[in-house]
C-alpha positions as CSV (number, residue, x, y, z in Angstrom):
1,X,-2.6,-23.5,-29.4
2,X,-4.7,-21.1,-27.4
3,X,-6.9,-20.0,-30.5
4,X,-7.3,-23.6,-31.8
5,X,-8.7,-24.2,-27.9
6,X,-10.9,-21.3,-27.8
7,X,-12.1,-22.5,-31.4
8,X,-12.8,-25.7,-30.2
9,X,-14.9,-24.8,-27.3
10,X,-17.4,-23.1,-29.4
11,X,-16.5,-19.5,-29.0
12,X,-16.7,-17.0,-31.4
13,X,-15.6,-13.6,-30.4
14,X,-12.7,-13.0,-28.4
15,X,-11.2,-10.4,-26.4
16,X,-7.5,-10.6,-25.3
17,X,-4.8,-8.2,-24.1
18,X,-1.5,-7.4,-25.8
19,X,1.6,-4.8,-26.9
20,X,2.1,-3.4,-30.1
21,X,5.3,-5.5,-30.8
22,X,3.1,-8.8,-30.1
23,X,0.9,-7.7,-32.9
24,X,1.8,-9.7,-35.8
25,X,-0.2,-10.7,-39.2
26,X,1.3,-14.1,-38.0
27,X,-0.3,-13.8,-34.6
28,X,-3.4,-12.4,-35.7
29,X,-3.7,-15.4,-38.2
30,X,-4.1,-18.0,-35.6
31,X,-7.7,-15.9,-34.4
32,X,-9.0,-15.2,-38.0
33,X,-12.0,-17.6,-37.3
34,X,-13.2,-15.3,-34.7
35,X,-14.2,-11.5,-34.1
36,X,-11.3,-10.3,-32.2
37,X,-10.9,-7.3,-30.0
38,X,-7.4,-6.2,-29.2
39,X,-6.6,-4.5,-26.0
40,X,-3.4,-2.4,-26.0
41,X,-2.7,-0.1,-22.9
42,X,-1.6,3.1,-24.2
43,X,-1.7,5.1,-21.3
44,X,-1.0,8.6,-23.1
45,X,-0.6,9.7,-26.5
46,X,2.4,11.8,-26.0
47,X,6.2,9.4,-26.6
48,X,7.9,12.4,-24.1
49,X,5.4,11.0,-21.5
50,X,5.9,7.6,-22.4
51,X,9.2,7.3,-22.2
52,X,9.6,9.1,-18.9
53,X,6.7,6.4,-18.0
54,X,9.0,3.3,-19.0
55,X,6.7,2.2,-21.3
56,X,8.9,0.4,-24.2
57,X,6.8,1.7,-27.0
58,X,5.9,4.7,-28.7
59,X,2.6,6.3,-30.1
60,X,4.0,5.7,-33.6
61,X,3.8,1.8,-32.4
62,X,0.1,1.5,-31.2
63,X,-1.0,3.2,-34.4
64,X,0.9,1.1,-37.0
65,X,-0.8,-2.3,-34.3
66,X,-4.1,-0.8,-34.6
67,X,-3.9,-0.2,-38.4
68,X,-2.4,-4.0,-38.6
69,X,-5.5,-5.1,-36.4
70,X,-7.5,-2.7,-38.6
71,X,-6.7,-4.3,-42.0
72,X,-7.5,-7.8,-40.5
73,X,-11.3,-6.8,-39.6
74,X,-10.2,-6.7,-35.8
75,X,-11.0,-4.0,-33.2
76,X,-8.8,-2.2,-31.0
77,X,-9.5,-1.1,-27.7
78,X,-7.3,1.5,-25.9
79,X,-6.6,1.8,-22.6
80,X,-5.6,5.4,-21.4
81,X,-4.6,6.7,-18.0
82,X,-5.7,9.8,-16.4
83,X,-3.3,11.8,-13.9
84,X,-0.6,9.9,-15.2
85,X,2.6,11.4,-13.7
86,X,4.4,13.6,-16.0
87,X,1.2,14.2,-17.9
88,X,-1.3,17.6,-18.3
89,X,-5.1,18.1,-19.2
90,X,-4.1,18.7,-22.5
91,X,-2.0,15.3,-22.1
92,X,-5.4,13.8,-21.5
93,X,-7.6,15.9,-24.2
94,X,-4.8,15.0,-27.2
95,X,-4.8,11.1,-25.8
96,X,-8.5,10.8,-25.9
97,X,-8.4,12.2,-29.8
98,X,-5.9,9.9,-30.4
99,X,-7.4,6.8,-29.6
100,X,-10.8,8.0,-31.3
101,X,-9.3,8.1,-34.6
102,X,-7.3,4.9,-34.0
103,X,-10.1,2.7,-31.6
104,X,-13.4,1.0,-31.5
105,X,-13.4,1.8,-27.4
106,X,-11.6,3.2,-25.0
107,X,-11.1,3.1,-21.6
108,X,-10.2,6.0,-19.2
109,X,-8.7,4.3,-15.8
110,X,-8.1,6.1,-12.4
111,X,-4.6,5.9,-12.1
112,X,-3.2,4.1,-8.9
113,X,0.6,3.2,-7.4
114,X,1.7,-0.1,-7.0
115,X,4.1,-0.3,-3.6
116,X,7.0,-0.6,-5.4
117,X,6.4,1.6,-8.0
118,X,8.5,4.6,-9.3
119,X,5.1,5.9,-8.7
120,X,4.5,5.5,-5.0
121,X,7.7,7.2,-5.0
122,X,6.3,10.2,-6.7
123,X,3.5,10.2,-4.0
124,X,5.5,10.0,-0.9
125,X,7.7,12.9,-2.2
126,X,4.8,14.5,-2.7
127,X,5.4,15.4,-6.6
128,X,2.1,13.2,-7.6
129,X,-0.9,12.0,-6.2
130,X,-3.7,9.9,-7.1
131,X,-7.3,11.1,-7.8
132,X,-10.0,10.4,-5.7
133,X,-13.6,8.8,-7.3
134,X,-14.9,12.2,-7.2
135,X,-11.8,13.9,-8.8
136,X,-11.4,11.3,-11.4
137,X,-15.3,11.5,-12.4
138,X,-15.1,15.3,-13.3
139,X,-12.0,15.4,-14.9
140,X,-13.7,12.4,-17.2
141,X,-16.8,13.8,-17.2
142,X,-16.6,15.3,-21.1
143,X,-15.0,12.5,-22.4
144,X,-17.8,9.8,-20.9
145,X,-20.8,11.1,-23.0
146,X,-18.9,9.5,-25.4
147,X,-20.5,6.1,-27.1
148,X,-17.3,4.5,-27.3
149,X,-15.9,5.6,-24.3
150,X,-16.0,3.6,-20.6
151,X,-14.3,5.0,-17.5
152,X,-13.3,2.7,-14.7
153,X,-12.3,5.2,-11.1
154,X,-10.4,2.2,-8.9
155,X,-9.5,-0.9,-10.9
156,X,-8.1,-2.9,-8.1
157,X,-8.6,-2.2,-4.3
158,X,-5.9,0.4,-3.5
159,X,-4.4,0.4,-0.4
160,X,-0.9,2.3,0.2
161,X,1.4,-0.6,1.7
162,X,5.1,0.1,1.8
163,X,7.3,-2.9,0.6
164,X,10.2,-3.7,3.1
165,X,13.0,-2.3,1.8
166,X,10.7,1.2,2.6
167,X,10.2,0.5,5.7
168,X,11.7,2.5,8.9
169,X,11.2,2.5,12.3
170,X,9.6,6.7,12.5
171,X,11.0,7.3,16.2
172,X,10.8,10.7,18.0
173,X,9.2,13.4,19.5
174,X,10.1,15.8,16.8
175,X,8.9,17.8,14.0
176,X,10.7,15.4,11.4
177,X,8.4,12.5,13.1
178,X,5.3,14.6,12.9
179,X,5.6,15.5,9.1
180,X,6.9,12.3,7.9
181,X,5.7,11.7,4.5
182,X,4.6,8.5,5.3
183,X,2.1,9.4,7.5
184,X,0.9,12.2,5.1
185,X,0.4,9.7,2.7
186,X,-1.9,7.7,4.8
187,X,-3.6,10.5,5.8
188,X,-4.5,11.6,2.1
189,X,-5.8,7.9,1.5
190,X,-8.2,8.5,4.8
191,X,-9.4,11.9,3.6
192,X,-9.8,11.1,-0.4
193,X,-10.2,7.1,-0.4
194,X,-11.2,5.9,2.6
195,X,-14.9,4.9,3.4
196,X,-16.2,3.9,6.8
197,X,-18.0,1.1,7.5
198,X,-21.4,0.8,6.3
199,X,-22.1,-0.5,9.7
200,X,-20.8,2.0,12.0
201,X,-23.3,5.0,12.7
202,X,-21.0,6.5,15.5
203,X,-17.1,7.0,16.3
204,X,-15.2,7.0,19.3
205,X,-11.8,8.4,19.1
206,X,-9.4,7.0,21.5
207,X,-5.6,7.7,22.4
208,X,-3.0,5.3,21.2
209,X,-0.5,3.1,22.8
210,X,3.4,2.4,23.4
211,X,3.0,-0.8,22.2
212,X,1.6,-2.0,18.5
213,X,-0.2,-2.9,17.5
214,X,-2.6,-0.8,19.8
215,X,-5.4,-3.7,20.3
216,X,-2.5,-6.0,22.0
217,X,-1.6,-2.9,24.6
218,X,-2.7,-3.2,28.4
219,X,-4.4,0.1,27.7
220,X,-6.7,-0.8,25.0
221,X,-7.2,-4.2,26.2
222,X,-9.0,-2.9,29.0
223,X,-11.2,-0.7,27.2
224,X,-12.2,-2.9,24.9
225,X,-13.4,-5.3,27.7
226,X,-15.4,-2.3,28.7
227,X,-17.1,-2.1,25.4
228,X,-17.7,-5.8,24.7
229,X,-19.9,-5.9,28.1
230,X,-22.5,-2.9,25.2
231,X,-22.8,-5.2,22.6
232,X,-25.2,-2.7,20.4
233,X,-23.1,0.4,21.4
234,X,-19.5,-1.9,20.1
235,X,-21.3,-3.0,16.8
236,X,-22.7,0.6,16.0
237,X,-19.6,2.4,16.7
238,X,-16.2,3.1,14.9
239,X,-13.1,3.2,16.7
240,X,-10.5,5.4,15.6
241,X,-7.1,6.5,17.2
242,X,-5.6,9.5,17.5
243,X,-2.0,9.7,18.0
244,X,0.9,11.5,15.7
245,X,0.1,10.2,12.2
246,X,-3.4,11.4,12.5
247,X,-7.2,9.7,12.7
248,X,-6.3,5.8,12.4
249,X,-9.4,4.2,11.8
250,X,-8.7,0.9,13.8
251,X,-9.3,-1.5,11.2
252,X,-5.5,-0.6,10.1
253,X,-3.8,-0.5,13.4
254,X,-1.5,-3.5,11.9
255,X,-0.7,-1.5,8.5
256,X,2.6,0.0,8.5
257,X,3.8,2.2,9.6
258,X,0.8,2.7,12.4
259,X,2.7,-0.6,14.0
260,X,6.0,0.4,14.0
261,X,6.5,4.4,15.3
262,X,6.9,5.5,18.6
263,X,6.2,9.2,20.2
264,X,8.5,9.6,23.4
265,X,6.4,12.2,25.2
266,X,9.7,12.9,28.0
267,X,11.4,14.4,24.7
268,X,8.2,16.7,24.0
269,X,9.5,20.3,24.0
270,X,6.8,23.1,24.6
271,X,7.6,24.0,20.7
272,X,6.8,20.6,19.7
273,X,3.9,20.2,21.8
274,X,2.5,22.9,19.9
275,X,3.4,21.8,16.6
276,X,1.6,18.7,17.7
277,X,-1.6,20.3,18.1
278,X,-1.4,22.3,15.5
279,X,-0.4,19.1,12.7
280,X,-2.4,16.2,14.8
281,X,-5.4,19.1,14.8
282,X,-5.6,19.4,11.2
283,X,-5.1,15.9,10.3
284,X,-8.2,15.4,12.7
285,X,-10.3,18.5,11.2
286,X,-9.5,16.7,7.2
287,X,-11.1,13.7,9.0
288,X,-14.2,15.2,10.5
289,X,-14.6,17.3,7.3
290,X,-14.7,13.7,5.4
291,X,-16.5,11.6,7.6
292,X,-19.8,11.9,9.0
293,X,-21.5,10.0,12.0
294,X,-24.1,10.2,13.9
295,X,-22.8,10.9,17.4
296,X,-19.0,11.5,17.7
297,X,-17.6,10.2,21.4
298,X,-14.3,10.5,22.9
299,X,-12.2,8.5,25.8
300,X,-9.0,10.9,25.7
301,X,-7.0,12.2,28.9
302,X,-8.7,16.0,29.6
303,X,-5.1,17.3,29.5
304,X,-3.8,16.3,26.5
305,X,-2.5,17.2,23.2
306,X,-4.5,15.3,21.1
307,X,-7.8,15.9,23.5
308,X,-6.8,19.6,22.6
309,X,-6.7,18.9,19.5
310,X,-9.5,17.2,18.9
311,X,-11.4,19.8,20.9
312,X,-10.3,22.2,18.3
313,X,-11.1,20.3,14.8
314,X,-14.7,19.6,16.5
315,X,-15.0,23.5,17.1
316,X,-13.7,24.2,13.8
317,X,-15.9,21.7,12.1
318,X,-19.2,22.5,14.3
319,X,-19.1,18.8,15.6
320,X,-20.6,18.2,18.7
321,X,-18.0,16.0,21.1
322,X,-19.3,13.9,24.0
323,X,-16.4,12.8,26.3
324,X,-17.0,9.6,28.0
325,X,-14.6,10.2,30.5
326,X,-15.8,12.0,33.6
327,X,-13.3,14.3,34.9
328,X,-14.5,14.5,38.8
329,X,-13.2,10.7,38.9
330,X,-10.0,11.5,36.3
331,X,-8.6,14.5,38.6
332,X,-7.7,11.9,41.2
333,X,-6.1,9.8,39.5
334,X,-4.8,11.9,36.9
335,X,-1.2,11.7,38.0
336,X,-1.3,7.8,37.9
337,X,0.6,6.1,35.0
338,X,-2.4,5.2,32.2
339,X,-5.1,7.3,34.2
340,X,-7.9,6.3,31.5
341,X,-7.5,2.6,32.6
342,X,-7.4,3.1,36.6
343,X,-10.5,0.9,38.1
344,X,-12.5,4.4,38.8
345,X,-12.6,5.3,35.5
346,X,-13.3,2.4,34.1
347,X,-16.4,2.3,36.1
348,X,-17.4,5.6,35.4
349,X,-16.6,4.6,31.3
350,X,-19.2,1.9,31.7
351,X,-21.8,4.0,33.9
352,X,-21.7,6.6,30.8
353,X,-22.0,4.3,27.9
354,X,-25.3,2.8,30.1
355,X,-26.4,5.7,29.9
356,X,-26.5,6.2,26.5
């Protein structure tokens, strides 16, 4: 019924998506009034890959569908997949032959995990991970001079959400909670896929919070009523936490599992406090190394970890930090619970951004 619709509306050529066992003379029958293009994803030339991938066909398949499709004046186009788990360069090189000889086009896509992947999986162990734009244009790079050849680098916007039944509460001041592979997955997607704002020209890193998400805390409540009173400073500037997973841009303070962990700092250990600076400083320097602003401003406690840190990746990374937080005003209130959001240093927040 669906080619005898397409007929009737006029349309002459035709480009659908199938799997080898679909291709049938029957089926290809029904469209023999049009020119028909057949897409079949391949993914790899190699049945050892394939199989391991779950695929549910073999090479042997797509070439005896492309001959089929061949035969009846239709084209094929092949979709492959590069950095497909399991896979090598030479995976890729034998792939692209393959669907030359068997093909009227081909498309090389980026490959990506889908939450509840086998894939994802591979990532948070750490076995796989996905290529950046970069990564993904010069390993294609040969293969796009190509006539016949199209490459596609992100096919769907990629974001790394963990379905529920991944999903943990990450509790603890320990070094278990500081290397969890969730939160070195999130911080690969910030360093290799993550793009700022077009609109924000500065950043202002700020401390996170006991409660989640961070913009419903008493503590960031009040600084953000600070910086709603600088409309031009708010609008220009990106604001990004730093806390135990990392630099969390706050645009995905709600993401899991930046909403749900908690950092006891009355279990912190003078070992772990170390470790902290040393894991939270790195994550930081990836970040600065990746992402380039204008000015780059702080609001962090003077004695802390993560100020210590940060102080460190900016050294490291030859970025000039300007604190906003004047430290005559925070050594009197210093041993107050939530210093940073005491009356005085709000006042003195506000005095500085005026006087930027």
């Amino acid at each position: 019924w669906f080619a005898k619709y397409v007929i009737s509306k006029g349309i002459k050529e035709l480009t659908i998506e199938s799997r080898p066992e679909f291709v049938t003379q029957s089926n290809i029958n029904d469209f023999k009034e049009l020119k028909l293009t057949v897409g079949i994803g391949l993914e790899c030339a190699d049945n050892d890959v394939l199989k391991k991938y779950g695929k549910g066909f073999t090479v042997e398949d797509f070439e005896k569908a492309a001959s089929l499709l061949h035969k009846n004046k239709a084209k094929v186009r092949a979709y492959l997949m590069v950095n497909i788990p399991f896979g090598t360069p030479e995976t890729l090189d034998k792939s692209v032959a393959f669907a030359k000889k068997h093909s009227d086009s081909i498309v090389l896509i980026n490959t990506f995990p889908h939450s509840k992947s086998r894939l994802f999986d591979l990532w948070i162990s750490g076995a796989w991970s996905p290529m950046s734009t970069g990564e993904f244009e010069k390993t294609v790079a040969k293969y796009a001079k190509e006539k016949i050849v199209e490459t596609d680098s992100q096919n769907y916007m990629f974001v790394p959400k963990f379905p529920a039944d991944k999903r943990v509460k990450i509790v603890g001041a320990s070094s278990e909670t500081l290397n969890h592979a969730y939160f070195r997955v999130w911080q690969d997607f910030f360093q290799r896929f993550y793009d700022v704002p077009k609109d924000k020209e500065n950043v202002l890193f700020l401390q996170c919070s006991f409660q989640k998400p961070y913009s419903r805390s008493n503590t960031h409540k009040k600084i953000s009523g600070v910086l709603k009173d600088f409309a031009e400073f708010r609008s220009k500037t990106h604001l990004v936490v730093l806390s135990t997973p990392g630099a969390v841009p706050f645009e995905y303070e709600d993401y899991y599992p930046f909403n749900d962990y908690d950092w006891p700092e009355w279990e912190e250990t003078d070992e772990i406090r170390a470790e902290y600076r040393k894991v939270v400083g790195e994550r930081i320097k990836k970040y600065l190394e990746t992402h380039k602003y204008k000015k780059y401003y702080s609001y962090l406690k003077p004695s802390s970890d993560t100020f210590a840190a940060l102080k460190k990746a900016c050294e490291e990374t030859k970025v000039k930090l300007i604190s906003l937080v004047d430290e005559k005003s925070f050594e009197l209130v210093a041993n107050e619970k939530n210093p940073l959001v005491r009356p005085e240093m709000l006042g003195a927040l506000r005095r500085k951004i005026g006087e930027i």
